[in-house]
N, C-alpha and C positions, 0 to 999 in steps of 0.2 A: 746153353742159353740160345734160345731163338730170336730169330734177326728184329722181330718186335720190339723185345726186351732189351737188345743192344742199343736199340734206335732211342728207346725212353732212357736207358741210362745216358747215352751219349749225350740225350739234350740236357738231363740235369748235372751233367757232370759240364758241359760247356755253361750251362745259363750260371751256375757257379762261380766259374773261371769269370763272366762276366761281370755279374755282380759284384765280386769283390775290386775288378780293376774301374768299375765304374766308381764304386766307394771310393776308392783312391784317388783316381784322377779328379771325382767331385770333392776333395778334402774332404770325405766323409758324410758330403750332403743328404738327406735320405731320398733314396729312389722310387718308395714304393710305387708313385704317382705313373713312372717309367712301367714300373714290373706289372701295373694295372694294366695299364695300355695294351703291352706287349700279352700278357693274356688273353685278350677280350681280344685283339687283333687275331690272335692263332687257334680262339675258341671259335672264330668267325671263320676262319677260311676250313676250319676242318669240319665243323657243319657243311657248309659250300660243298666241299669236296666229299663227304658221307654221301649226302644225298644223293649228289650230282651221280656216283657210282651205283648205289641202290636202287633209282631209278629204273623202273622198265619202259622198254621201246614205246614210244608216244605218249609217254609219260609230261606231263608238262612240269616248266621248273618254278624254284620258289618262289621268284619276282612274279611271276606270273599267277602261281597262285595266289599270292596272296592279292591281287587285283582279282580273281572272283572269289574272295573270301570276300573283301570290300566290297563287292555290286551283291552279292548275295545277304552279306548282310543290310544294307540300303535297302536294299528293295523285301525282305522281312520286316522293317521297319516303316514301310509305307509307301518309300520310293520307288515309283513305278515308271519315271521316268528317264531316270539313268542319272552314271554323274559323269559331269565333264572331265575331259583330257588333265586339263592345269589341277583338278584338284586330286585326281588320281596321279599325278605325279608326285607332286607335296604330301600324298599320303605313303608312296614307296621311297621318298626324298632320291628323285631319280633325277634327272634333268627333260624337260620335254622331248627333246629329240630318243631319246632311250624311252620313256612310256610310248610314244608315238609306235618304235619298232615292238615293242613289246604289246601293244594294243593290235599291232599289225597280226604279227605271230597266232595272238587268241583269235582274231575276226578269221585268219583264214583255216584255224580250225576248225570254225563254226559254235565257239564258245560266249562270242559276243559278240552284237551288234551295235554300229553306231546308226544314230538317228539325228534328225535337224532336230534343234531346242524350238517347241513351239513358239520360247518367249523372244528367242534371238537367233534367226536365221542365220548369222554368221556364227555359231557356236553347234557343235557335236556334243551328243549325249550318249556315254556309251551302256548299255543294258549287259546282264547275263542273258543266253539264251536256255533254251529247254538243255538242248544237248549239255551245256557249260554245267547247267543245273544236277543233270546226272551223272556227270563226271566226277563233282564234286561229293557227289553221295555214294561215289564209292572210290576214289582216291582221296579224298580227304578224311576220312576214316584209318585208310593206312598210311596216310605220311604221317597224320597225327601220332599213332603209335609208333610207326621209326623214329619220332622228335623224342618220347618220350620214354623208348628203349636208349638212346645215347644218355641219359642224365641218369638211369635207371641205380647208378651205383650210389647214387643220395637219395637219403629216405625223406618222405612227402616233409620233414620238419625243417632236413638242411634245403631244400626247392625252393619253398616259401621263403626260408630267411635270405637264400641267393637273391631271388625274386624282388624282396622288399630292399639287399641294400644295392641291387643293379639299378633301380626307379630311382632310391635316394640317390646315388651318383649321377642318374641320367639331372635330374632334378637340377645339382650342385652345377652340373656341366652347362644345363641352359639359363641358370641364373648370371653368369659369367659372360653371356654372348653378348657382345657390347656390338654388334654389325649385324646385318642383316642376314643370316643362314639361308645360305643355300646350298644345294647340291654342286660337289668336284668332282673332277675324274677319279679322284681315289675312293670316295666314298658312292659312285657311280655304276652301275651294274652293267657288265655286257651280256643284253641281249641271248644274244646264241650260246655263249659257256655259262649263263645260268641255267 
């Protein structure tokens, strides 16, 4: 048996050990709400960590693409004048200070630019540029398919059904927010190790 295989049985032969002393010590409560978490928490950081290693040299990372995923599609849609900083944050649920670094990062690549808002001089508007634009036409063709070689072992019917009850969860989780959500340090992206 190869060290992979020990590694997967190790974790199920421990998440076991767990679960049953959690049943216990909860006098039998049910955990599954627990066991959800803890997946979506270790489906997330091993995404993080795939890509992060797949990655080629100049390669830009997730967070970041996906803020010229977001200008790019803006501006296919009409937007030709950029979107501001605050609402590019709220769209990667970053905190300002982290898009700020992360907008820094794409400008000095030469991937985007910021501009004054004609309507409000005190406000930046950030754009895709050309360069940002063909980057995207040819790295985001293949991260797409490394996204979509990791799930590759569910067929297009079990995808979908992940797909429809991940939304109905996400759904269930913001009907519940009784405070105003914002971005933490845990759910916070670093910059540089993305």
């Amino acid at each position: 048996m190869d060290c992979h295989h020990e590694n997967v049985n190790h974790y199920e032969i421990m998440r076991d050990h767990l679960k049953k002393h959690l049943i216990s010590m909860t006098g039998g409560v049910d955990i599954k709400g627990l066991e959800l978490s803890s997946l979506i928490r270790m489906l997330a950081n091993y995404y993080a960590a795939i890509i992060a290693h797949k990655m080629m040299p100049g390669e830009i990372s997730g967070p970041r693409m996906g803020i010229l995923i977001r200008l790019l599609v803006a501006e296919q849609s009409g937007n030709t004048n950029g979107i501001n900083p605050t609402a590019l944050s709220h769209f990667q649920n970053v905190k300002k200070n982290t898009i700020s670094s992360l907008l820094r990062g794409l400008e000095e690549s030469g991937y985007v630019e910021r501009n004054l808002d004609a309507n409000d001089k005190r406000v930046f508007l950030i754009r895709i540029t050309e360069k940002g634009r063909k980057m995207m036409e040819t790295v985001g063709p293949q991260r797409l398919a490394m996204m979509n070689d990791l799930s590759s072992d569910l067929t297009d019917e079990e995808k979908n059904h992940l797909i429809s009850l991940l939304e109905k969860l996400l759904k269930s989780m913001q009907k519940r927010v009784d405070f105003p959500f914002h971005p933490t340090p845990e759910n916070d992206v670093d910059p540089d190790l993305d």
